[in-house]
Structures are given as C-alpha cells and as structure tokens.
C-alpha positions in Angstrom: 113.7 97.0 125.8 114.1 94.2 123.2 115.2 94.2 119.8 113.7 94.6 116.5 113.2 91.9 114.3 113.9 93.0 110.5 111.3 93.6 108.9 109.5 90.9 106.3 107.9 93.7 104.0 104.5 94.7 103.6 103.9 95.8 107.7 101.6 98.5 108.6 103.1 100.9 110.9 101.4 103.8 112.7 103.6 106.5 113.6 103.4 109.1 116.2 105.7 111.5 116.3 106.4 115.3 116.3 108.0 117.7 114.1 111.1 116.0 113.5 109.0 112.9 112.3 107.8 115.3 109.1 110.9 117.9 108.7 114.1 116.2 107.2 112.5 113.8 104.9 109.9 113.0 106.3 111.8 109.7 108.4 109.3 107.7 106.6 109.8 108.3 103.4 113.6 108.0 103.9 113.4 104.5 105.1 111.0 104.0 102.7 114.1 104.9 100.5 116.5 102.7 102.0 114.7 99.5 102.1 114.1 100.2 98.3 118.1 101.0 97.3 118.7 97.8 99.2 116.1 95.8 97.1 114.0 97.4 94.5 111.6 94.5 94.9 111.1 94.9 98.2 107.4 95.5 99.3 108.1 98.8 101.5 106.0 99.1 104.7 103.1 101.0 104.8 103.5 104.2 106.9 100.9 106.0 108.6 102.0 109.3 110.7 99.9 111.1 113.6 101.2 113.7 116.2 101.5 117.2 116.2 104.7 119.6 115.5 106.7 120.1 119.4 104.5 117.3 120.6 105.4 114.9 123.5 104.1 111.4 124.7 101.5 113.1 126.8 99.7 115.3 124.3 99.6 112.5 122.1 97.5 110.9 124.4 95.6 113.6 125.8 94.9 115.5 122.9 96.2 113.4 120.0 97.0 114.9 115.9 96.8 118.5 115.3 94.0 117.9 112.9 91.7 117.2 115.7 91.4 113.4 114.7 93.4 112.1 117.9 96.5 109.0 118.1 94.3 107.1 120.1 92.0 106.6 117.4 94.6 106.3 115.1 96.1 103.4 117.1 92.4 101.7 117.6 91.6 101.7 114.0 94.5 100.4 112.1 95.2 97.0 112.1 99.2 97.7 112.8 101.9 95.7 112.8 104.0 98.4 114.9 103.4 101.8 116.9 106.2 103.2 117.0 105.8 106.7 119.8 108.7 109.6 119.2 109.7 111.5 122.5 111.3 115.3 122.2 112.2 116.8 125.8 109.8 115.0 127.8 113.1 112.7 127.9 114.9 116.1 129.2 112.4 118.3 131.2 108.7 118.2 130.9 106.5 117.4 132.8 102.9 116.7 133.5 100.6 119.5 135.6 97.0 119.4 136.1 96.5 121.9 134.0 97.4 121.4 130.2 99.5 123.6 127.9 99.8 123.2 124.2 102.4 123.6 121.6 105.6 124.2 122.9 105.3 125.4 125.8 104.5 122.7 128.4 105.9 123.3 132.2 109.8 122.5 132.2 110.8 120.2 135.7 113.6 117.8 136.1 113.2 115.0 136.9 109.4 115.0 137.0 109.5 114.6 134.0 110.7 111.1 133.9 107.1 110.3 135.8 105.7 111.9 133.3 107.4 110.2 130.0 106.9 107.0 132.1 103.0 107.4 132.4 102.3 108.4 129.1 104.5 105.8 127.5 102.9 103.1 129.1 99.5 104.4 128.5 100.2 104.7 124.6 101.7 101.4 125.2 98.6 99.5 126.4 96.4 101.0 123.7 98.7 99.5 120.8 99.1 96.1 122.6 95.0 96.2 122.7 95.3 95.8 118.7 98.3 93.4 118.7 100.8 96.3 117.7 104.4 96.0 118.6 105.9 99.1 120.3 108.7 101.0 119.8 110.3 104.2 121.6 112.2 106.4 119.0 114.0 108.7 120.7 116.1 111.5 118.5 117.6 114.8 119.2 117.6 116.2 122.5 118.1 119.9 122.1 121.3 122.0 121.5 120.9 124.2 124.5 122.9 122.2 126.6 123.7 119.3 125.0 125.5 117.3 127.3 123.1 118.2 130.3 120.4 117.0 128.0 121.6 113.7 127.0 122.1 112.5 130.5 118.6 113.6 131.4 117.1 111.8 128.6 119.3 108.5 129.2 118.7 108.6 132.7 114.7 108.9 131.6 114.4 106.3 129.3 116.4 104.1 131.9 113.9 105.3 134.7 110.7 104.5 132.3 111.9 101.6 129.9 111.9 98.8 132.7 108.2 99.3 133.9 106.9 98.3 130.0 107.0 95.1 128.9 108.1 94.0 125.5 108.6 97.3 123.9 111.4 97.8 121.0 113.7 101.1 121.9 115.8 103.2 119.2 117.6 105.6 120.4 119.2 107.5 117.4 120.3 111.2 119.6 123.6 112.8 118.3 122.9 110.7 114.3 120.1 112.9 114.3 122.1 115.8 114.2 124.6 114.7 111.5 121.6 113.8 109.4 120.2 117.3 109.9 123.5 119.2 109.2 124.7 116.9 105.9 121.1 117.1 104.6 119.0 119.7 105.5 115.5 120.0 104.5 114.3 121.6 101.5 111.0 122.7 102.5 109.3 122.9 105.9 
C-alpha cells in the first residue's frame, strides 16, 4: 500500500462499495462536505457509486450493482481518476465456493477467506489499472459480533492480500466508523 496524494479538485472517482457506502451520509456526499467547509471554492470531486447493500469484493466482480448494470462496466466506462473498492467481512470470514450465494449470506470460513479477498481485489484491481485508475482499498467496520476477533482477522487479511497488488492506496478507517455511526446516525435508510 502507498499513500494518497491530496487531491487537486475536479477527479472523477468511481466508487464501489456496499451498504455502508450509502447509509450514514452517503460517505460521498460527506467528503463532498468537507472539502467544501475547508474551501468553498474548491471544485469537489465527482463521485460515482456502484455495488450492492452487504456486498463484498467478489460479488462486485461476479455480479456487479444491484440494478443489474454491473462494476465492471462501471469501471470500463468512466474515464476515472480513482476506484476506490469497500470490503465488509470478506476481511473477516467469507469466502469464495463454486457455487454463488447472494446478499448476505455468502459461506462464512477463516482464513479462506483471505484467498478470497486477495483474488477478487486483484482482479477489480487489474480492470481499473486497464483505464489508468488509481486504486484504493477502503476498509470500515468489521462487525460487532466479536469485535476484537474480527479486527485481527481483517488486519491479518489485508496484510495477507495487500503485498500481492501493486501500487494500490489502502484506508483503513475500522473502529472511526463506529464513532461516526453512533455521534451521527442516519436519518433515513
């Protein structure tokens, strides 16, 4: 992992993420918000989401949005300036099976899940780098049902999968998340 360069203004950025990409905000608007309290003349990025609500690195690629129009397309088409991929608990426990499960309830398996996460990641990876998009991993919450069990797993992951990509930006945000969540909680779902 590298990192970021601030941005200049004015950057296309896809993102692909999962439910906690639209709940709480959504995270683009609010750093839409930021950049603009720190300079109101600030041209704001352009943010473009994709994914699906529980989604994970692999159904992004496999099956892409939940409108049918897939991420891969979304990622070939763009003309980005960054990807950036959001993880859930494929960074804690699942995993990839030949046969394919939707929503939230994909096989659980630890640590095969880290092959998994690794896979997809780099896959998702290569398809952005095709266009000339810079990467990034955002990685937030990891679950309350065992929290501390959780967090290992997923920092153990990302240092299992980071390594075998090349030039990709990581953010790892975990317990922030959280506080965010709890001193601001969304007003619509």
């Amino acid at each position: 992992a590298q990192l970021l360069k601030p941005i200049k203004g004015g950057e296309r950025i896809l993102w692909i993420g999962n439910s906690y990409t639209s709940f709480y905000g959504p995270v683009t608007d609010a750093i839409n918000a930021i950049y603009k309290v720190a300079n109101p003349s600030f041209k704001t990025p352009k943010f473009v989401t994709s994914g699906k609500g529980c989604g994970i690195l692999k159904e992004y690629y496999v099956w892409g949005d939940s409108d049918g129009t897939g991420s891969l397309d979304s990622i070939r088409h763009g003309n980005w300036t960054y990807v950036i991929f959001q993880t859930w608990t494929d960074a804690v426990d699942l995993y990839d099976v030949s046969s394919i499960y939707m929503g939230c309830s994909a096989p659980k398996g630890y640590p095969e899940n880290q092959d998994t996460l690794a896979k997809y990641l780099k896959l998702l990876d290569q398809e952005a780098k095709n266009v000339g998009a810079k990467t990034m991993l955002y990685a937030p919450h990891v679950g309350t049902w065992n929290y501390t069990t959780e967090l290992s797993r997923s920092i153990e992951c990302y240092n299992y999968a980071l390594p075998q990509i090349s030039n990709i930006f990581f953010s790892p945000i975990y317990t922030a998340w959280d506080s965010v969540k709890q001193d601001y909680p969304p007003t619509t779902y």
